[in-house]
Every structure is written in C-alpha cells, then in structure tokens.
C-alpha positions as CSV (number, residue, x, y, z in Angstrom):
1,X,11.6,10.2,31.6
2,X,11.9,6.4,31.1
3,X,11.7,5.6,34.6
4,X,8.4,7.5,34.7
5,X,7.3,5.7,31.9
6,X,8.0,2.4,32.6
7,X,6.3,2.8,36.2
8,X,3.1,4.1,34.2
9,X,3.0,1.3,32.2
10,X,3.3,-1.2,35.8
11,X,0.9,0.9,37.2
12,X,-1.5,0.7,34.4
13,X,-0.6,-3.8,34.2
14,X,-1.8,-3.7,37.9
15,X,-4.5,-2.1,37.9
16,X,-5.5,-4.0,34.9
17,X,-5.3,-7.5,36.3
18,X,-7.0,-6.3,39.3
19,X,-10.0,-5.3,37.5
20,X,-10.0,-8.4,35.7
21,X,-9.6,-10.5,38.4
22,X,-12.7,-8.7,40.1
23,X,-14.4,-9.3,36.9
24,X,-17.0,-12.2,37.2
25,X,-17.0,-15.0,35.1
26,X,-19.9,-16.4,34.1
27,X,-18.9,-19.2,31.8
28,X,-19.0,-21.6,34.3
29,X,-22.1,-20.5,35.8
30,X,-23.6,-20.3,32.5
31,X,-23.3,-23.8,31.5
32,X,-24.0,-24.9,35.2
33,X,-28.2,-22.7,34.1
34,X,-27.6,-24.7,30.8
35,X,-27.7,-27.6,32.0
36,X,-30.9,-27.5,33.6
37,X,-30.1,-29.4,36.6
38,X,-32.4,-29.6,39.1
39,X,-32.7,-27.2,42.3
40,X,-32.9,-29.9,45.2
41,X,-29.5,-30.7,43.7
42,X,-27.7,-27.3,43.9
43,X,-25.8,-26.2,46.4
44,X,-26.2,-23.0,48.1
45,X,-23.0,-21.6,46.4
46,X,-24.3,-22.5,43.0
47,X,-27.5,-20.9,43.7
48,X,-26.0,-17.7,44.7
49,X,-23.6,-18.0,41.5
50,X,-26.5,-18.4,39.2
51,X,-28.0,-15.2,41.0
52,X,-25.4,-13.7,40.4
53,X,-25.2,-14.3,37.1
54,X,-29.0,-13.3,36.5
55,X,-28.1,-9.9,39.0
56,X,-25.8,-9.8,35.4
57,X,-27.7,-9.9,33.0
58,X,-30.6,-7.5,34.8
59,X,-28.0,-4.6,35.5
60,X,-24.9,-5.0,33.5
61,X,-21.3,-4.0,34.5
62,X,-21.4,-0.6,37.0
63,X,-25.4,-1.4,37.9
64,X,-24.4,-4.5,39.2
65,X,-21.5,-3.5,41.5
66,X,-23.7,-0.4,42.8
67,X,-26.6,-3.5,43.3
68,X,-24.2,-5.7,45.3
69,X,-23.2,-2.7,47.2
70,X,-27.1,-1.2,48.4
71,X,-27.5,-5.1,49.3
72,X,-24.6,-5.3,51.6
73,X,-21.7,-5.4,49.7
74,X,-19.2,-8.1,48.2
75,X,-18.7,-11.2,49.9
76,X,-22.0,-9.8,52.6
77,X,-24.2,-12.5,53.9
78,X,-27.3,-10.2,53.0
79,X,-25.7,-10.1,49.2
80,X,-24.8,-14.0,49.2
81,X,-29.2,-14.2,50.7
82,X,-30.2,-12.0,47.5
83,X,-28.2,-13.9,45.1
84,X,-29.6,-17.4,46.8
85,X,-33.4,-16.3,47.0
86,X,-32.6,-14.9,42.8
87,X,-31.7,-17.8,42.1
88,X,-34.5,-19.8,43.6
89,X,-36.8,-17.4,42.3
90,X,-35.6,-16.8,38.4
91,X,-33.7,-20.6,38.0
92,X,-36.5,-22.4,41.0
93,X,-39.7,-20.9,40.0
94,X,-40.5,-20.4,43.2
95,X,-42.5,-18.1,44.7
96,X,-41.4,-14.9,47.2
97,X,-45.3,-13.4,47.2
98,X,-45.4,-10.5,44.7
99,X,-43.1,-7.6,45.0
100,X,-42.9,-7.5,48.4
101,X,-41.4,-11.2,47.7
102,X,-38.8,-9.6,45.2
103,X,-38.0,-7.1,47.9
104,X,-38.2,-9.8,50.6
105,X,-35.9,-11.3,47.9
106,X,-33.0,-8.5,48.0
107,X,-32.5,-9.1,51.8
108,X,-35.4,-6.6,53.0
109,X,-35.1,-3.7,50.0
110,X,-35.0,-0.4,50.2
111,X,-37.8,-0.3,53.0
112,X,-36.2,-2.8,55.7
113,X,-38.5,-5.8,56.2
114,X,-42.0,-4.3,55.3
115,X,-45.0,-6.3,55.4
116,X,-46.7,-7.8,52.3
117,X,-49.9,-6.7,53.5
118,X,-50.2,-2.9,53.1
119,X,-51.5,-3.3,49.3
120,X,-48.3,-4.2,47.6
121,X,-48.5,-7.6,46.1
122,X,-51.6,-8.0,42.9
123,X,-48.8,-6.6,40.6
124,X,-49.5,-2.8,41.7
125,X,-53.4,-2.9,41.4
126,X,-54.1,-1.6,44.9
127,X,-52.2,1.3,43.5
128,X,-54.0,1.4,40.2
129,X,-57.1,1.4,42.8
130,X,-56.1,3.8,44.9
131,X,-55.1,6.5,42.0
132,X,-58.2,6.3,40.4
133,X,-60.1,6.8,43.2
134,X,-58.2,9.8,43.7
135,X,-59.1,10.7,40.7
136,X,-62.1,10.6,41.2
137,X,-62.5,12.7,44.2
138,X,-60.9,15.1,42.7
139,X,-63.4,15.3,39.6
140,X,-66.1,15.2,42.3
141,X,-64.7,18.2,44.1
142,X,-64.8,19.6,40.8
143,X,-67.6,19.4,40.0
144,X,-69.4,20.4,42.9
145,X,-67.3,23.5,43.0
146,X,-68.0,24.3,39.5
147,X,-72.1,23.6,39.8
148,X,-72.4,25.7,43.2
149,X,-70.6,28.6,41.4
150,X,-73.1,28.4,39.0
151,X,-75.5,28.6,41.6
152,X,-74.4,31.8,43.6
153,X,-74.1,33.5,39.9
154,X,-77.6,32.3,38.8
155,X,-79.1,33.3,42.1
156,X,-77.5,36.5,42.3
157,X,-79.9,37.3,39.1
158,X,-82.8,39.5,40.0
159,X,-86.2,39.7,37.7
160,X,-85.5,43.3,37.9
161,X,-81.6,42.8,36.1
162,X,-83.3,40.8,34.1
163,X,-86.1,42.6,32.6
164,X,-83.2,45.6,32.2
165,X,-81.3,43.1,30.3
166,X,-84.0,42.2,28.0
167,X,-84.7,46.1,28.0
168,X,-81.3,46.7,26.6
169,X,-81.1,44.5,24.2
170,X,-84.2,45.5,22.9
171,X,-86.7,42.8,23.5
172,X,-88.9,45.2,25.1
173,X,-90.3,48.3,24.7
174,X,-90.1,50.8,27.0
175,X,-94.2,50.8,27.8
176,X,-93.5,46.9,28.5
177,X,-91.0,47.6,30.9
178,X,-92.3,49.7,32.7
179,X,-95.8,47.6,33.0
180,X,-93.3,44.5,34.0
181,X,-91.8,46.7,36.6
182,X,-95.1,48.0,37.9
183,X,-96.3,44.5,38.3
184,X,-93.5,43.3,39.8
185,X,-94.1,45.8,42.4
186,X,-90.8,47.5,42.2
C-alpha cells in the first residue's frame, strides 16, 4: 500500500512540473510591453512573445492552448506568424485592413486565405446593409401579399351580397330591396 502511494505521489510531482513548465511566463514579456520600446527595435521573437502574451490576456488558460492549436499548433510557423502579425497589430498599431486583416492576422482564419473584398472590412456594415435590405424585401413581399388578398376578398363582393347584407341587418326594407334588385337587373 505504500509503494502504491509513494508512486501516486511521483506521479502526481511529474505531472505537476510538466504542466508548469508548459505554463507561459509572462513576466518577462510583460515588462519587455512596459517598457514601450519601439517596434523597428524588436525582434521577431519578442514580437511573437508579446503576441503571445496579448493571445493571453484575450483567451485565458484552456482558450489559449485550443487558439494555438486551430492556428497550427505549439512551436508551428503559422502560430509563431499569428503571434508576430498580433503583435504588430495590438503593441505596432499597425494596420492588417479590417477583419479580414485580423483573420489575415491568424495565418489565414477559419476560411483559408479569403479575399478582403467580398464585403467584410467597414467593421460589418456591408452586413448591416445587406440584412436590412432583407428586411425589407421581406416587408415588401408582405405587404403585397397582404394588399392583393384584400383585393380577391373585396372583389369577390357582389352588389347583390351586398344589398342582402344590408337587407339582413336591417338597413332596408324589404320594398327597398326588392326595388334595388329590380334595378340592378337581377
């Protein structure tokens, strides 16, 4: 029983120090963003540190290592390009063109390298465009639908239902309604 103990507790020690060797630390990094050195002098190493570090702070902990992993994975030249252009991007100011930029950013996204030019840069207002025209047609549609149905109902009205209608409700007399009728040739 103490044998299996004492290997539970090495096990546990190991897996332990690997976990916080894999952990990042950002102390360095973070006095490197303090600093405020400028980004002709960096290196391309401390750039993709300080993405890193700001891939940190956006998702913490798990997020990040799932991040790293959709962008290639640890220690990936994609992941190392991500880090780099998040850097120059968040610690540079400089500009990637919108979101197609941010996903140019991340080493092609999600959607592979996809062209800034199908309506995806203005910060979404293509889509904001594109939705309420949408809208729109659809209210048109409608509309229309709902007028022409008023339409075929209206129109299926004769002046004979009508002058029974009035005839029931008592708006008439019965010597009217049949002089109406008579003169409308029914």
């Amino acid at each position: 029983m103490k044998k299996a103990t004492l290997l539970l507790m090495v096990l546990f020690i190991l897996i332990s120090s690997q976990a916080l060797a894999q952990e990042h630390d950002f102390a360095k990094t973070k006095l490197l963003i303090d600093s405020g050195i400028s980004c002709s002098k960096l290196t391309d190493e401390q750039l993709e540190e300080i993405g890193d570090y700001y891939m940190e702070q956006m998702h913490p902990g798990e997020a990040h290592e799932l991040m790293d992993k959709m962008m290639g994975g640890e220690d990936s030249e994609s992941l190392k390009q991500v880090h780099i252009n998040m850097a120059k991007r968040l610690y540079c100011n400089e500009e990637f063109g919108g979101m197609m930029g941010m996903m140019n950013m991340m080493g092609g996204g999600m959607m592979g390298n996809y062209p800034g030019v199908y309506g995806y840069s203005n910060y979404g207002y293509w889509n904001i465009f594109w939705i309420l025209l949408l809208i729109a047609v659809i209210f048109l549609i409608v509309w229309l639908v709902y007028k022409l149905g008023i339409k075929k109902e209206s129109s299926s009205e004769t002046p004979l239902s009508l002058l029974k209608k009035r005839f029931a409700r008592g708006e008439i007399t019965k010597k009217q309604f049949g002089d109406m009728k008579k003169y409308m040739g029914e």
